[in-house]
VOMI-361573 format. One record per residue (C-alpha): residue number from 1; x, y negated, z. Coordinates in nm, 4 decimals. Example, Ala and Ser with C-alpha at 12.3 -4.5 7.8 and 13.67 -1.06 7.14 Angstrom:
// residues 2
rec pos=1	px=1.2300	py=0.4500	pz=0.7800
rec pos=2	px=1.3670	py=0.1060	pz=0.7140
This chain:
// residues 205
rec pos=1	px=0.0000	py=0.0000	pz=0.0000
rec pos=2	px=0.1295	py=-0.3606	pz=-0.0820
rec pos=3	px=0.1996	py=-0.5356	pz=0.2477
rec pos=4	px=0.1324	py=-0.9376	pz=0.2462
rec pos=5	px=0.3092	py=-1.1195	pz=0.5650
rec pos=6	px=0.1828	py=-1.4632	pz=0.6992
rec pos=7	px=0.3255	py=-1.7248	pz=0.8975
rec pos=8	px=0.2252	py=-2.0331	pz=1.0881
rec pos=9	px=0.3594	py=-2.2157	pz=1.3654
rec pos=10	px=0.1344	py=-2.5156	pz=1.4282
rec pos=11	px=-0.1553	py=-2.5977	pz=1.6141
rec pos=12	px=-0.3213	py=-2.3305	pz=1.7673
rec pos=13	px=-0.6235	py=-2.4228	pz=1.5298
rec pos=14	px=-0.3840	py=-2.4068	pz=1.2497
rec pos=15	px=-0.2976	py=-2.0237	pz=1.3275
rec pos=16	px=-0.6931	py=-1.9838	pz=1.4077
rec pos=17	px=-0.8059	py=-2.0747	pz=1.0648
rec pos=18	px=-0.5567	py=-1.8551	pz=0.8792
rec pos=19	px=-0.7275	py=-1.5766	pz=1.1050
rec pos=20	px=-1.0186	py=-1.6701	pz=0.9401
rec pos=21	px=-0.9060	py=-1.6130	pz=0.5588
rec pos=22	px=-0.6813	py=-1.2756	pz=0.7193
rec pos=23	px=-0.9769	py=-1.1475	pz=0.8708
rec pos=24	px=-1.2043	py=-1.1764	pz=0.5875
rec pos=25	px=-0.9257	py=-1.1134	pz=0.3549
rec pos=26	px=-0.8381	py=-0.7397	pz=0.5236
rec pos=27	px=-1.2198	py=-0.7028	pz=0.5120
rec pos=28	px=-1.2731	py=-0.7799	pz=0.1697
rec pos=29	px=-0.9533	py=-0.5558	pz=0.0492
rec pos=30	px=-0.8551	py=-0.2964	pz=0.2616
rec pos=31	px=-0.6196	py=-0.1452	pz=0.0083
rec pos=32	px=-0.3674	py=-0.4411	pz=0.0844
rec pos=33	px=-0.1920	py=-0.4180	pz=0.4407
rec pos=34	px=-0.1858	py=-0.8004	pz=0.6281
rec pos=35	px=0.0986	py=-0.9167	pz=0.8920
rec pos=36	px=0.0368	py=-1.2338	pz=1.0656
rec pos=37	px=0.3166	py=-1.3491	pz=1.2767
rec pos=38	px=0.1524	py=-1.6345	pz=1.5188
rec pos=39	px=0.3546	py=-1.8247	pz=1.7589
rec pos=40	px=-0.0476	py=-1.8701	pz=1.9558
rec pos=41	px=0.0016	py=-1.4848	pz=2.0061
rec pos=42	px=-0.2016	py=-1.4369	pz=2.3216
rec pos=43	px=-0.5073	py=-1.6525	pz=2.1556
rec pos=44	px=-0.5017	py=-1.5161	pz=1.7866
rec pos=45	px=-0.4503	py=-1.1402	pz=1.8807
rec pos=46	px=-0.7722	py=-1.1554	pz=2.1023
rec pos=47	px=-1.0389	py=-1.2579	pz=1.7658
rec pos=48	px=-0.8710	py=-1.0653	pz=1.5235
rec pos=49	px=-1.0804	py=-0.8287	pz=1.3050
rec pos=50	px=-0.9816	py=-0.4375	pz=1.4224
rec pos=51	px=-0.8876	py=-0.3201	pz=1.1043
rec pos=52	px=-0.5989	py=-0.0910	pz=1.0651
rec pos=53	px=-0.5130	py=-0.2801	pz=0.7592
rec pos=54	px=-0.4632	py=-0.6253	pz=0.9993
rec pos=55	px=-0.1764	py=-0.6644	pz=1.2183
rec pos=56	px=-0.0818	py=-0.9857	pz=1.4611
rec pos=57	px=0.2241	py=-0.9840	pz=1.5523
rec pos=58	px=0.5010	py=-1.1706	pz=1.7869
rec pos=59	px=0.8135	py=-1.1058	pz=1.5740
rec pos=60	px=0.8948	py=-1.2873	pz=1.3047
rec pos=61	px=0.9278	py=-1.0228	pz=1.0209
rec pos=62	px=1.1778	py=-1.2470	pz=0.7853
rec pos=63	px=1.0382	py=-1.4029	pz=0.4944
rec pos=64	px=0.7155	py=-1.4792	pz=0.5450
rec pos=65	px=0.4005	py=-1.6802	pz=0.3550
rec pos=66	px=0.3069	py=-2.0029	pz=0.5207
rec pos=67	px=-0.0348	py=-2.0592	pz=0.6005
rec pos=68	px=-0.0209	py=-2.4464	pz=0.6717
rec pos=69	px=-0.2595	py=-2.6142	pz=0.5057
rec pos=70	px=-0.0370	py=-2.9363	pz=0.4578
rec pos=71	px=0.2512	py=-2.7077	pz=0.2150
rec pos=72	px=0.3091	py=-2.8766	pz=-0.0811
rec pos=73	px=0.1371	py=-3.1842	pz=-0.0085
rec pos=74	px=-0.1876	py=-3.0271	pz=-0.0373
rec pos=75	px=-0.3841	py=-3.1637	pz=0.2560
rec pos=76	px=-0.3143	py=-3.5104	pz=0.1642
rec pos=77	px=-0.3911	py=-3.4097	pz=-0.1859
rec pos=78	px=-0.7461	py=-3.2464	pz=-0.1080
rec pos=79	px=-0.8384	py=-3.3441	pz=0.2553
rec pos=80	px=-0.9804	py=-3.7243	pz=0.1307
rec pos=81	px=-1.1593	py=-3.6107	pz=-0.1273
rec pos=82	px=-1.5302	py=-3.5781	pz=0.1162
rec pos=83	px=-1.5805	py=-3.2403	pz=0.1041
rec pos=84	px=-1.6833	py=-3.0334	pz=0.4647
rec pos=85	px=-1.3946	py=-2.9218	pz=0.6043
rec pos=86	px=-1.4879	py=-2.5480	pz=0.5789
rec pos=87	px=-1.5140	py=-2.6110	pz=0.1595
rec pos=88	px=-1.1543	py=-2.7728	pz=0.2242
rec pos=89	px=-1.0292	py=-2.4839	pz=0.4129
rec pos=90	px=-1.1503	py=-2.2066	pz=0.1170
rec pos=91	px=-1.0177	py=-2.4249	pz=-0.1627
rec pos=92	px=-0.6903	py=-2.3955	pz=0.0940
rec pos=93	px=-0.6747	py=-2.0105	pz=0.0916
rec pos=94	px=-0.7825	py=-1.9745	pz=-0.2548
rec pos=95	px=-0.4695	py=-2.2023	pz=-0.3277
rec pos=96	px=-0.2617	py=-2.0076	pz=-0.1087
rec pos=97	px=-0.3762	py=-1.6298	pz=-0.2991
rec pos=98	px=-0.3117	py=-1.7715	pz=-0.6561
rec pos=99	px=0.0189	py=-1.9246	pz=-0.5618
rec pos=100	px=0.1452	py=-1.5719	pz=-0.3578
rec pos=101	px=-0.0270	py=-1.3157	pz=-0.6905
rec pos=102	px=-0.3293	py=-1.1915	pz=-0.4104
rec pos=103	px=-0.6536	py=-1.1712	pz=-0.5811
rec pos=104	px=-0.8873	py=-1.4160	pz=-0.6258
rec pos=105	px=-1.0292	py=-1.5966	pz=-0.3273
rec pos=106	px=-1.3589	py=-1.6904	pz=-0.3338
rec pos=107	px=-1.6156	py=-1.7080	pz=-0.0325
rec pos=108	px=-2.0026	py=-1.7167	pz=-0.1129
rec pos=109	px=-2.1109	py=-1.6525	pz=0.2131
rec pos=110	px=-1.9592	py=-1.8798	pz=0.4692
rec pos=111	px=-2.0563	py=-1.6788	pz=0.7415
rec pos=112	px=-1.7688	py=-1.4577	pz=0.6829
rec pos=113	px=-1.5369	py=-1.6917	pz=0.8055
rec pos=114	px=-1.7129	py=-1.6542	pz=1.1935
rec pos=115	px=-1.4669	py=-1.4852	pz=1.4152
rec pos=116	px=-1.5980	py=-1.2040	pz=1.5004
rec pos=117	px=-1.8287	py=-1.1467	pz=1.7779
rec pos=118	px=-1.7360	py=-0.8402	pz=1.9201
rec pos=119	px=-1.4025	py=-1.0381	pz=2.0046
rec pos=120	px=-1.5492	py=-1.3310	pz=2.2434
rec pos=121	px=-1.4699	py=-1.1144	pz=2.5671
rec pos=122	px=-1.2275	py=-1.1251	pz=2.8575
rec pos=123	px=-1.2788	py=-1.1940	pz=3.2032
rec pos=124	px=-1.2186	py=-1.5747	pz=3.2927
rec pos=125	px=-1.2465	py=-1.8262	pz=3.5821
rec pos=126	px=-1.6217	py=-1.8870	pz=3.4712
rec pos=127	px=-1.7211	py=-1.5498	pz=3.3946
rec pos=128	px=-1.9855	py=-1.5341	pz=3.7015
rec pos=129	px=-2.1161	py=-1.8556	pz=3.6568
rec pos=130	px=-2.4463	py=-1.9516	pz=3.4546
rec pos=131	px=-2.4378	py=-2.2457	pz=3.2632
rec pos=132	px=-2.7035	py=-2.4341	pz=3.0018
rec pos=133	px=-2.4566	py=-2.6251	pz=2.8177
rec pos=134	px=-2.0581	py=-2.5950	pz=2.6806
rec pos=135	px=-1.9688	py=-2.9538	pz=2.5591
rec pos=136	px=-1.6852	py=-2.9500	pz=2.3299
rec pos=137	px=-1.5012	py=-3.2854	pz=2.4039
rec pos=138	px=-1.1384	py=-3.2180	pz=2.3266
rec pos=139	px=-0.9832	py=-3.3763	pz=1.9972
rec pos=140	px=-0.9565	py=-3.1725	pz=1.6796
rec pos=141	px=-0.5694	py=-3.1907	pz=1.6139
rec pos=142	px=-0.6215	py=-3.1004	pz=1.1843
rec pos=143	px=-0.8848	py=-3.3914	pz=1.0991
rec pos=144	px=-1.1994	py=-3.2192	pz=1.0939
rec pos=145	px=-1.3755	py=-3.5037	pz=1.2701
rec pos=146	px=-1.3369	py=-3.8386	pz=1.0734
rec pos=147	px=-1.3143	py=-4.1486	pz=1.3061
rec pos=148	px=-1.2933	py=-3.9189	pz=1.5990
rec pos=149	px=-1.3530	py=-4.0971	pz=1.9236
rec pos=150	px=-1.2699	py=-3.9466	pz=2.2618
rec pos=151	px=-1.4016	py=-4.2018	pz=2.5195
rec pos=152	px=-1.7352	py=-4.2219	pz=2.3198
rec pos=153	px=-1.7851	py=-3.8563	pz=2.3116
rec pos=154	px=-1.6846	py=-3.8864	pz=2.6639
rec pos=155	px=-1.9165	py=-4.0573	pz=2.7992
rec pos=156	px=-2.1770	py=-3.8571	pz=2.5762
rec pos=157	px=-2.0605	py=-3.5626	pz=2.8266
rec pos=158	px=-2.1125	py=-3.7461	pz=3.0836
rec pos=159	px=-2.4525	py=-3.8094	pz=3.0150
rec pos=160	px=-2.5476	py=-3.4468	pz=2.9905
rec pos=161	px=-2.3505	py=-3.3783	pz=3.3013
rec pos=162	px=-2.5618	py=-3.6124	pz=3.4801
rec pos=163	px=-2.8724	py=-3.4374	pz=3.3187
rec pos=164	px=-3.0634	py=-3.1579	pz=3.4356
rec pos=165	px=-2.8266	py=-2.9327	pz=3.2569
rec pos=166	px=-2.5879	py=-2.7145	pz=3.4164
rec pos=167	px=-2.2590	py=-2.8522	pz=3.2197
rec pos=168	px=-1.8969	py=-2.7236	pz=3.1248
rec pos=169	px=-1.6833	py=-2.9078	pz=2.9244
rec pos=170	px=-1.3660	py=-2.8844	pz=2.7391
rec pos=171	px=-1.1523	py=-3.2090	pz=2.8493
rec pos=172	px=-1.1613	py=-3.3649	pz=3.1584
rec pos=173	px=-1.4473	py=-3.6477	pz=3.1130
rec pos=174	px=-1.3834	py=-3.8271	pz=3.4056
rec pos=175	px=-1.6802	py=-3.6579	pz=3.6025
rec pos=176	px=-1.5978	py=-3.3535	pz=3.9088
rec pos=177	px=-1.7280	py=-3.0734	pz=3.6485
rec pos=178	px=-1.5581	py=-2.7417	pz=3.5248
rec pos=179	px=-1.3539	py=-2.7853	pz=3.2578
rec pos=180	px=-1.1738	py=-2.5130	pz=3.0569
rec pos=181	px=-0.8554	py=-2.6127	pz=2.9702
rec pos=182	px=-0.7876	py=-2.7313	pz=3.3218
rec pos=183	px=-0.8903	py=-2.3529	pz=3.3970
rec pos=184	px=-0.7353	py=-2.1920	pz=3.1393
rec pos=185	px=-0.9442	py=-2.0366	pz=2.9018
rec pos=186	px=-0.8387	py=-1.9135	pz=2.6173
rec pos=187	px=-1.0464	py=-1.9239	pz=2.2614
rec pos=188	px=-1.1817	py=-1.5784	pz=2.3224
rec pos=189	px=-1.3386	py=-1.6147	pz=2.6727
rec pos=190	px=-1.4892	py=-1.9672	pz=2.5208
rec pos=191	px=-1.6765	py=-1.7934	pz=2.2900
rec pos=192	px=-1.7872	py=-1.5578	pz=2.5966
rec pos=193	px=-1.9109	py=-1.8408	pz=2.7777
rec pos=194	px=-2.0918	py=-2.0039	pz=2.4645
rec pos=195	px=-2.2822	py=-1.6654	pz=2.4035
rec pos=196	px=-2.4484	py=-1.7391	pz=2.7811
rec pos=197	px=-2.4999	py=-2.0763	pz=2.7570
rec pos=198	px=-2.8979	py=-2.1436	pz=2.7213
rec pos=199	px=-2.8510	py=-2.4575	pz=2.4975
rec pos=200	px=-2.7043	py=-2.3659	pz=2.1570
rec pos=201	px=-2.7664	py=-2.7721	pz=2.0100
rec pos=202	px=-2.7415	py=-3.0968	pz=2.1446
rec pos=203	px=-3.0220	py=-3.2884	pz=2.1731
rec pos=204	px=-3.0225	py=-3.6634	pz=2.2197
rec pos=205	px=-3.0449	py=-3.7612	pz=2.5791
């Protein structure tokens, strides 16, 4: 079988949305073996697909294809251009299949690119608790939120916090309320503690 490795040392979210083209990828063709060597070990390895043609790895294996999505100039090149940021990020991997001879990338159904499911486990500080509402309030670090503003979302949090919803956040927003990084979770055992949550959409307070 031909073996394909990947590489990227960014972001965490950098490494997370390769996972998301490796994962369907390995899905899609399990005739082709997939290494991903991710420096964000302990958070990739955790929502990766269990396919025995998928392998995360520590080690870097030598030469390697970079899954950055700024190579070669290309977000600057594409990111502007208004699209979603999920049509950026399949244009991305369709870019990165021609220019490494993979087969054609294409992805009708976006709802391949969810991590899967079965992964958001893992015991955690929160784990007990019960909770109505998990406010994401810490910065995206790859521009998926144009004019991104941290004290106005905030004090958005804060507003639900002082609601009659039992709130968790994501970033401290100034208010004595659990927050996640400050406890540690990692992307896996969010995803646990979104599946409980009784509020799956913001309404306007």
């Amino acid at each position: 079988m031909q073996t394909f490795r990947f590489k990227c040392q960014c972001h965490i979210g950098d490494q997370i949305f390769m996972l998301w083209f490796l994962n369907a990828a390995a899905k899609r063709w399990p005739d082709i073996n997939f290494s991903f060597w991710a420096t964000a070990y302990d958070e990739v390895k955790p929502l990766a697909r269990a396919l025995k043609n998928l392998e995360i790895t520590r080690q870097d294996e030598g030469h390697a294809i970079e899954g950055w999505m700024a190579q070669d100039g290309f977000y600057h090149a594409y990111r502007g251009d208004g699209s979603k940021f999920i049509d950026f990020m399949i244009r991305f991997h369709a870019y990165v299949c021609l220019k490494n001879g993979l087969p054609e990338w294409t992805m009708p159904d976006r709802r391949e690119m969810l991590l899967p499911a079965e992964c958001m486990d893992g015991e955690h500080a929160l784990k007990g608790e019960s909770f109505d509402v998990l406010f994401v309030n810490s910065a995206a670090m790859s521009g998926q939120c144009a004019n991104f503003d941290q004290e106005g979302l905030n004090e958005m949090a804060r507003r639900v916090v002082k609601s009659e919803f039992k709130t968790v956040v994501t970033h401290p927003c100034g208010l004595d309320v659990p927050t996640t990084t400050t406890l540690g979770l990692k992307l896996n055992q969010l995803g646990e503690l979104a599946s409980r949550c009784k509020i799956t959409k913001l309404v306007q307070l």
